[in-house]
C-alpha positions as CSV (number, residue, x, y, z in Angstrom):
1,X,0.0,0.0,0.0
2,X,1.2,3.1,-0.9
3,X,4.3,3.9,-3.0
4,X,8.1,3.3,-1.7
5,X,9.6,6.8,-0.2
6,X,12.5,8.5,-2.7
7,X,14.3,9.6,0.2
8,X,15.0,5.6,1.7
9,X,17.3,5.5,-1.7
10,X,20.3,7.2,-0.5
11,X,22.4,6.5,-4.0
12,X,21.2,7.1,-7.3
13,X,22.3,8.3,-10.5
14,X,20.1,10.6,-13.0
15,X,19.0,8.4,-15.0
16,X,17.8,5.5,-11.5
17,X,15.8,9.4,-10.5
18,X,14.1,9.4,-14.2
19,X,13.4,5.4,-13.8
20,X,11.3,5.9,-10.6
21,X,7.3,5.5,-10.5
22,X,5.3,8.6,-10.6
23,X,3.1,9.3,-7.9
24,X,-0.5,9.4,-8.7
25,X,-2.3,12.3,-9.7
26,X,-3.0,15.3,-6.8
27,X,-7.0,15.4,-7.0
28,X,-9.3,17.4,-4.8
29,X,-10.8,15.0,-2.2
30,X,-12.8,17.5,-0.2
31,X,-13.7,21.3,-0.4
32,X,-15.5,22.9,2.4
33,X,-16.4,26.3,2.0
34,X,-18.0,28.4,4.5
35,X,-18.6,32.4,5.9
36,X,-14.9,32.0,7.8
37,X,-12.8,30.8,5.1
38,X,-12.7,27.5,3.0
39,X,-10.5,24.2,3.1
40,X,-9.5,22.3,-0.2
41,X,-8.3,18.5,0.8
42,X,-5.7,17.4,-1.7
43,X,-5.0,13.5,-2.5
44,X,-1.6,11.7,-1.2
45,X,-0.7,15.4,0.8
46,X,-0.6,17.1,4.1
47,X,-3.2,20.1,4.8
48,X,-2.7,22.2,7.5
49,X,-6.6,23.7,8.8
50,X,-6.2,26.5,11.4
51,X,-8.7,27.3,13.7
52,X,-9.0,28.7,16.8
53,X,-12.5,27.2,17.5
54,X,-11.7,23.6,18.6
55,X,-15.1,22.1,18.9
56,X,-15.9,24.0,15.4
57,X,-13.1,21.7,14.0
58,X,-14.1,18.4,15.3
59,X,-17.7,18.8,13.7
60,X,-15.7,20.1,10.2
61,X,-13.4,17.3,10.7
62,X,-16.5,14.5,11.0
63,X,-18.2,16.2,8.3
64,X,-15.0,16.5,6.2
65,X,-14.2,12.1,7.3
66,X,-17.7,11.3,6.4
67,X,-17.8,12.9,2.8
68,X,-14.3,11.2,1.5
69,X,-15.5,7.8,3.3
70,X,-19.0,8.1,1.6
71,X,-17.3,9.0,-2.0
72,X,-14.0,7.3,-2.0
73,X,-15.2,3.7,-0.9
74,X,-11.4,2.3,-2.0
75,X,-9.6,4.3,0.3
76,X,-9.7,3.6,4.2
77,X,-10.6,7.1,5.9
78,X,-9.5,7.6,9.5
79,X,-10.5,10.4,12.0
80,X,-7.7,10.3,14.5
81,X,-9.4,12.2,17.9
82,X,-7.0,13.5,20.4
83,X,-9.7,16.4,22.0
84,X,-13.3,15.7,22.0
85,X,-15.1,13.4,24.3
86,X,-18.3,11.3,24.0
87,X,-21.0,13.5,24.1
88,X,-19.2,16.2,21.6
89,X,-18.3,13.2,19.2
90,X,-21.7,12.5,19.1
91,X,-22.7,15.7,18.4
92,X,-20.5,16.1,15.9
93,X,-21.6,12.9,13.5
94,X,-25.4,13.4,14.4
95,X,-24.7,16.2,12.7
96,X,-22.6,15.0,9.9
97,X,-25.4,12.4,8.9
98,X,-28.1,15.1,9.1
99,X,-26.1,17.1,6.6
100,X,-25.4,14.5,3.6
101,X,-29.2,12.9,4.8
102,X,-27.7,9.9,6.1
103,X,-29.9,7.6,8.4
104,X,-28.5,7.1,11.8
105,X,-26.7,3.9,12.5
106,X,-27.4,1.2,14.9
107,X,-26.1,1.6,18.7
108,X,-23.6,-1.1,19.1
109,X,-23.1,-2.9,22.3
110,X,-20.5,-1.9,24.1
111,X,-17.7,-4.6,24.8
112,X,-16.8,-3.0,27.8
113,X,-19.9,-4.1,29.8
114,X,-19.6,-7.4,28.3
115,X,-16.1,-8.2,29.7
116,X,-17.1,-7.1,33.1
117,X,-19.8,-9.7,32.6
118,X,-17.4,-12.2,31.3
119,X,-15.2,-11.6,34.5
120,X,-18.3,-11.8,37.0
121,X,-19.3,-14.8,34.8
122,X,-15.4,-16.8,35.4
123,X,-16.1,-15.9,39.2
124,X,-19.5,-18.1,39.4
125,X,-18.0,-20.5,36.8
126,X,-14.9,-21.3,39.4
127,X,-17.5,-21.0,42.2
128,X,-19.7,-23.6,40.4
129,X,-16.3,-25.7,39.5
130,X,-15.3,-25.9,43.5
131,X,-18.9,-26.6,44.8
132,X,-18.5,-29.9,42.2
133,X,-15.8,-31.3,43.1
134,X,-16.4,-31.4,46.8
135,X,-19.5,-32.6,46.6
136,X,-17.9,-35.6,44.8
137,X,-14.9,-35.6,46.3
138,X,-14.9,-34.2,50.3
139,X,-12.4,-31.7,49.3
140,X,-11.0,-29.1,47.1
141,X,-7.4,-28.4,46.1
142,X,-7.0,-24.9,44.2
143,X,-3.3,-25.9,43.4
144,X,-2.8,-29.0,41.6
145,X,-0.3,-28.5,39.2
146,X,2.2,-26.8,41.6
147,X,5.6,-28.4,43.0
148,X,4.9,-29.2,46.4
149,X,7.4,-30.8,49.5
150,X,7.2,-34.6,50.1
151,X,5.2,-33.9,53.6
152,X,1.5,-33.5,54.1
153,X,-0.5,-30.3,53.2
154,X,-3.6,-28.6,54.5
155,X,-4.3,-28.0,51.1
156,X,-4.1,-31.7,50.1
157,X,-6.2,-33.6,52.9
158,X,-6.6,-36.7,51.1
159,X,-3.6,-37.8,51.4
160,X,-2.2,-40.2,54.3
161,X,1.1,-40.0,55.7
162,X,2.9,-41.3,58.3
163,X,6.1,-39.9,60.5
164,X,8.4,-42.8,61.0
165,X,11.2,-42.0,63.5
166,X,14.8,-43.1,62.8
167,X,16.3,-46.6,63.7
168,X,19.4,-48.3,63.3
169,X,20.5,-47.4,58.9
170,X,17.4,-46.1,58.4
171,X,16.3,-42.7,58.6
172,X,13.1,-41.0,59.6
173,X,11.0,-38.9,58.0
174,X,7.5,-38.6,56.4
175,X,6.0,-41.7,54.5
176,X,3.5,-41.6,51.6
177,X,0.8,-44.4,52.6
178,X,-1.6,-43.7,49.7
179,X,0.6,-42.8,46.7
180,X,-1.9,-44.4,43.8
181,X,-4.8,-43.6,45.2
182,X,-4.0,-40.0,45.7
183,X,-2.9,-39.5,42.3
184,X,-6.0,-40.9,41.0
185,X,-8.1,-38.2,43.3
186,X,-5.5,-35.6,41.3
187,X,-6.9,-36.6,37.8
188,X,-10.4,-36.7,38.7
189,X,-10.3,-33.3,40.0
190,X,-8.5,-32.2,36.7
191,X,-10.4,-33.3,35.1
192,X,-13.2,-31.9,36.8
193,X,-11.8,-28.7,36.2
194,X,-10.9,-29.0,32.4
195,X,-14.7,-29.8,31.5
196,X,-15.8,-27.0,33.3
197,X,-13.0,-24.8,31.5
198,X,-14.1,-26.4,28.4
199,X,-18.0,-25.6,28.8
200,X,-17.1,-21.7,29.9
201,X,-15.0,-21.5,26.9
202,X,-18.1,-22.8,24.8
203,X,-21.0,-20.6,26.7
204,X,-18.5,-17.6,25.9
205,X,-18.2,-18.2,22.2
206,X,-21.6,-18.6,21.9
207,X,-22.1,-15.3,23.8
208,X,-19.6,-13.8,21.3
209,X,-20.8,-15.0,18.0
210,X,-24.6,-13.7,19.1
211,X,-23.3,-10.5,19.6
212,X,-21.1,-10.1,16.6
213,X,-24.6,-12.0,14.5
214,X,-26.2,-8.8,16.4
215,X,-24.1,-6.0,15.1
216,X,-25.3,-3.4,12.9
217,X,-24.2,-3.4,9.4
218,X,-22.0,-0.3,8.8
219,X,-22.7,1.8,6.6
220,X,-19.5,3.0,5.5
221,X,-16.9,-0.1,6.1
222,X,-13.8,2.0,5.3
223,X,-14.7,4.4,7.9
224,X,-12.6,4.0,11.2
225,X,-12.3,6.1,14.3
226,X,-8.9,5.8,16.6
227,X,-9.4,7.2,19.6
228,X,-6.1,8.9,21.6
229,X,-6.3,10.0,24.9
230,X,-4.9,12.8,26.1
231,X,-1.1,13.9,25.4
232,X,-1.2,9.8,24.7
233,X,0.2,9.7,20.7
234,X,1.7,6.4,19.8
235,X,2.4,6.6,15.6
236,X,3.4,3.0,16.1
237,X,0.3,1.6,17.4
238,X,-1.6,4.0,14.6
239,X,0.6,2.3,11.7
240,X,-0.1,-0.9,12.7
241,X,-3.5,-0.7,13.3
242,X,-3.6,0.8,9.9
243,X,-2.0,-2.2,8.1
244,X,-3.9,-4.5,10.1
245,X,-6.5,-6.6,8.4
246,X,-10.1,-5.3,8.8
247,X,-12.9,-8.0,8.7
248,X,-15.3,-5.2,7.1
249,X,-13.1,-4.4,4.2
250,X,-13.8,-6.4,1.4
251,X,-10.0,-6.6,0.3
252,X,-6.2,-6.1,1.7
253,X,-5.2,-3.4,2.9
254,X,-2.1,-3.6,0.4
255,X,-4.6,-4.1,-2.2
256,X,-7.0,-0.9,-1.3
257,X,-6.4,3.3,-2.1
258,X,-3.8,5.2,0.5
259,X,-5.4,5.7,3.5
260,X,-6.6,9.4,4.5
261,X,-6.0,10.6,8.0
262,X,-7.9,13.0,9.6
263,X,-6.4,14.8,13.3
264,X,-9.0,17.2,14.8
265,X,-6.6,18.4,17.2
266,X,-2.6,19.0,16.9
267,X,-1.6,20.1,20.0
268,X,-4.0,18.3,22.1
269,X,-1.4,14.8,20.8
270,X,1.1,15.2,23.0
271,X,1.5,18.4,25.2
272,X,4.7,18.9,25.7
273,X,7.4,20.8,23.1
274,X,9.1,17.0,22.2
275,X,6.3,15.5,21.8
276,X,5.1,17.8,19.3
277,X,8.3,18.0,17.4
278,X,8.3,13.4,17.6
279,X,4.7,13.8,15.9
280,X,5.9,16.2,13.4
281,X,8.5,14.3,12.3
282,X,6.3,10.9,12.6
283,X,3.5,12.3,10.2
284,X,6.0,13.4,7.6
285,X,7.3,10.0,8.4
286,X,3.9,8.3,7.7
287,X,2.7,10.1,5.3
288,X,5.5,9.6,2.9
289,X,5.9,5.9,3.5
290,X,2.7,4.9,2.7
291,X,1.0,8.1,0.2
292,X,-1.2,9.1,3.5
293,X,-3.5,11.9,2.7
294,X,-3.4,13.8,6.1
295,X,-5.3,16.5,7.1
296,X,-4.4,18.1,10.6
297,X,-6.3,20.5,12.5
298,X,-4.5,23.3,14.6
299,X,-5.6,26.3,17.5
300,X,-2.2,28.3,16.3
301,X,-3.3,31.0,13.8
302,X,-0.3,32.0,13.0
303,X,0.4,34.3,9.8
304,X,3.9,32.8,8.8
305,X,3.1,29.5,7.9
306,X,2.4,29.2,4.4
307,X,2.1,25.7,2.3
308,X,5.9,24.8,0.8
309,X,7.2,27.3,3.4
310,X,9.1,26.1,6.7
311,X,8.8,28.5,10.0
312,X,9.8,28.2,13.7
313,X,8.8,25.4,16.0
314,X,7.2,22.1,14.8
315,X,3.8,23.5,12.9
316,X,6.8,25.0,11.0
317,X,8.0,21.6,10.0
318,X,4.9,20.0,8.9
319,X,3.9,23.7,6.8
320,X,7.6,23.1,4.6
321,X,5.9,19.6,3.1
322,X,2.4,20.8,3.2
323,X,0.4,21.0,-0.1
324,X,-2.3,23.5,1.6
325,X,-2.5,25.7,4.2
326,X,-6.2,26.8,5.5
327,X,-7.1,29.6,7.6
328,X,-11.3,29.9,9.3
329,X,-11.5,33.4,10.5
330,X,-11.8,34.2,14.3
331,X,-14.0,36.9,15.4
332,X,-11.4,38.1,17.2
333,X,-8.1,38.0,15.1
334,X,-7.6,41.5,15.2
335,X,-7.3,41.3,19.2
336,X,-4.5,39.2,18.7
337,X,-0.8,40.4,18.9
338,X,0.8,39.2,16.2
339,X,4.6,40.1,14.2
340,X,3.0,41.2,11.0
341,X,2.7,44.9,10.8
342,X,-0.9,45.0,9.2
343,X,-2.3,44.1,12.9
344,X,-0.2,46.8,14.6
345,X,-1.3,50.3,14.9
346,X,1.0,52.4,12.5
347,X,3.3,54.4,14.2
348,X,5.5,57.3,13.2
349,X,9.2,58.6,13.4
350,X,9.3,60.4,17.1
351,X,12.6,62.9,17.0
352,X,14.6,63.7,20.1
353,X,13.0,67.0,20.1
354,X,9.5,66.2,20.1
355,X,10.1,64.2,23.8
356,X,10.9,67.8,25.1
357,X,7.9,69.4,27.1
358,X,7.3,73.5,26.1
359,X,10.3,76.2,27.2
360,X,12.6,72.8,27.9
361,X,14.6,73.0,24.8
362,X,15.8,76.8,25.4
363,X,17.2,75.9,28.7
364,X,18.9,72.6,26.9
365,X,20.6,74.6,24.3
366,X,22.2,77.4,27.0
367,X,23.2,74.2,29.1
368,X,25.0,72.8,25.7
369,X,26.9,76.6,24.7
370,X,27.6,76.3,28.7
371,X,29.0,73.0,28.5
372,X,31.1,73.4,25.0
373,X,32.6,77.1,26.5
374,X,33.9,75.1,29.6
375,X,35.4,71.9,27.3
376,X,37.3,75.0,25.2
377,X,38.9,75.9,28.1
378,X,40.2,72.8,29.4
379,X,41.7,72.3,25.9
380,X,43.1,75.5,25.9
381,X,45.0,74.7,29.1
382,X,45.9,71.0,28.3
383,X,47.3,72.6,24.9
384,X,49.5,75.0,27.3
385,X,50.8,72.1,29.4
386,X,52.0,70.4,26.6
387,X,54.1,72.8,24.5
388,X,55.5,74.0,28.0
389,X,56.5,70.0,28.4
390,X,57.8,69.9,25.3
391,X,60.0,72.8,25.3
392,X,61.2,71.3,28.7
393,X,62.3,68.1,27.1
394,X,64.0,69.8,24.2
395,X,66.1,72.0,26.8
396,X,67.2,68.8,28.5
397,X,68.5,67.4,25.6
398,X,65.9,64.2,25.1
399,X,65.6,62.7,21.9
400,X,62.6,62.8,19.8
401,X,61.3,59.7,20.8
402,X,61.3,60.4,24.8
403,X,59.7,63.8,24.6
404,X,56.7,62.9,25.9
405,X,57.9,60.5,28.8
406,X,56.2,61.7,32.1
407,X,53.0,63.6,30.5
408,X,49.5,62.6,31.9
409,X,46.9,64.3,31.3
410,X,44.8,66.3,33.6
411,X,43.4,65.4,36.7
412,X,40.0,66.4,37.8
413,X,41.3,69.0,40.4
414,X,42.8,70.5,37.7
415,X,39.7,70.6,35.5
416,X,37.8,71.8,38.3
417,X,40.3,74.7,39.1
418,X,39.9,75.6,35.5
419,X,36.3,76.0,35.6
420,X,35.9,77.8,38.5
């Protein structure tokens, strides 16, 4: 099923490249349009839906399941859900038959009860087993089969030994009187107990196949739900249930269309930051080993993620192999911060001079002529200093390169004498 990832062939020449199979034809699977925005499935691809309503997508992602199972009967359609519960799940496909005028289907039994039954069932069935074999035996020994020591047992009262002390070259110890008859009590009780294993095994198959005779026909058979609980997303139990046989299908898996799966919720998968980054990569992963059409439903409306384009974080990922990228307006959008400039209030160039409040800037200029007078003076007199150094060095005879040994330049006494 599906068609053999380029990327497992690490070596190939140009022509090996040309030589590959085509994939098959990108068609339009599903295309929802409605008054916030419109979705456009494509065949063997990933599209991205964001949405910040995460109810709204559950009931656009059992509408969206139901229409590709009803009109692609080949192809095995999954709805993966990682967010709604019962009663919004419901909801959500009452609605979805309503809409394409669908009867509803048959409630099926669920097998949970029927196990608890089942265990409340093996309880009387051991129950009935015990109250046989004492009333035909005496007794009852729950541990047959187990190793036991050669001495006498509560558990085993059938049995007769006898404690011989030592004398002479023999030694003491216990002594098994009624070996053969013993081990004939054994068998019978096993016995016992194997018919009445074998008639519980019967009574439950019986059970089993009136249940399964009971079941509703589906409707659609290549319709499956796979339900993940909470922050619970194994892609290895999801790939093998999808390759599993399905006794509803009328042929192989291997033999049927490329399966199309359906996630109503991304982030509600895992909720941690690995965890969303492992079931990035593990979509890309499925999806190109076996042709998956996947269609994944996200809260984040974020504006840089754009189909062919990669961007931050693991939406990012998925967005650089996506085919389509689909955005259902929020009500609020325009209450959300975001990094594009278009939902940002425009702002202006603010000079220096503007931050000034009124009669400020005279009093900032005199402090600047203040100011440069003052650093014109201390130049002037570090100027001073230095020819009267230099003239000092040249009367002692110093070369060139030592006239300005012992210079510094002027402390802050100094500066302060000048300015005073």
């Amino acid at each position: 099923m599906g068609l053999t990832p380029i990327r497992l062939q690490r070596v190939m020449s140009i022509e090996k490249l040309f030589g590959l199979t085509d994939p098959p034809p990108v068609r339009s699977l599903y295309s929802y349009e409605g008054l916030k925005g419109k979705i456009d499935v494509q065949s063997e691809s990933i599209t991205m839906v964001l949405s910040r309503d995460v109810r709204a997508n559950v009931r656009i992602g059992a509408q969206m399941v139901l229409t590709i199972a009803r009109e692609n009967p080949e192809r095995d359609v999954w709805y993966i859900n990682t967010y709604a519960g019962v009663a919004l799940m419901k909801d959500a496909f009452r609605e979805a038959l309503e809409n394409a005028a669908m009867p509803m289907p048959m409630p099926e039994p669920d097998t949970a009860l029927e196990e608890e039954v089942e265990e409340a069932e093996e309880e009387e069935s051991q129950e009935a087993v015990r109250a046989r074999i004492i009333a035909r035996h005496g007794y009852y020994a729950p541990f047959l089969e187990t190793w036991r020591e050669n001495k006498p047992h509560p558990s085993r009262p059938w049995e007769k030994w006898e404690y011989r002390e030592p004398s002479g070259n023999q030694n003491g110890g216990w002594v098994f009187l009624n070996r053969e008859e013993s081990k004939q009590i054994e068998q019978d009780m096993l016995a016992e107990k194997a018919a009445a294993k074998a008639e519980h095994a019967a009574a439950r198959a019986a059970r089993y196949a009136a249940i399964e005779a009971a079941k509703p026909k589906p409707a659609l058979p290549n319709l499956h739900l796979f339900d993940v609980p909470l922050g619970q997303w194994d892609a290895e139990k999801l790939a093998g249930t999808i390759n599993a046989p399905h006794p509803l299908t009328p042929s192989p898996c291997w033999e049927r269309g490329n399966p199309v799966l359906i996630i109503n919720s991304f982030e509600y998968a895992p909720l941690n930051r690995n965890g969303k980054w492992r079931m990035a990569r593990e979509i890309l992963e499925l999806q190109q080993a076996m042709s998956l059409t996947v269609v994944v439903f996200s809260h984040e409306m974020r504006v840089d993620l754009e189909a062919g384009l990669p961007g931050r974080g693991s939406l990012g990922l998925l967005s650089g192999q996506a085919g389509t990228v689909a955005r259902l307006a929020d009500p609020f959008e325009h209450l959300i911060r975001s990094r594009k400039p278009r939902n940002q209030p425009e702002r202006g160039t603010v000079h220096e001079a503007q931050m000034l409040a009124p009669g400020e800037e005279e009093s900032e200029k005199d402090a600047e002529e203040d100011l440069s007078e003052v650093s014109q003076m201390a130049v002037i007199a570090s100027r001073a200093k230095h020819d009267e150094a230099i003239s000092a060095t040249q009367s002692l005879g110093l070369r060139g390169g030592d006239c300005f040994v012992g210079l510094r330049p002027p402390r802050n006494d100094d500066f302060d004498k000048l300015t005073l």
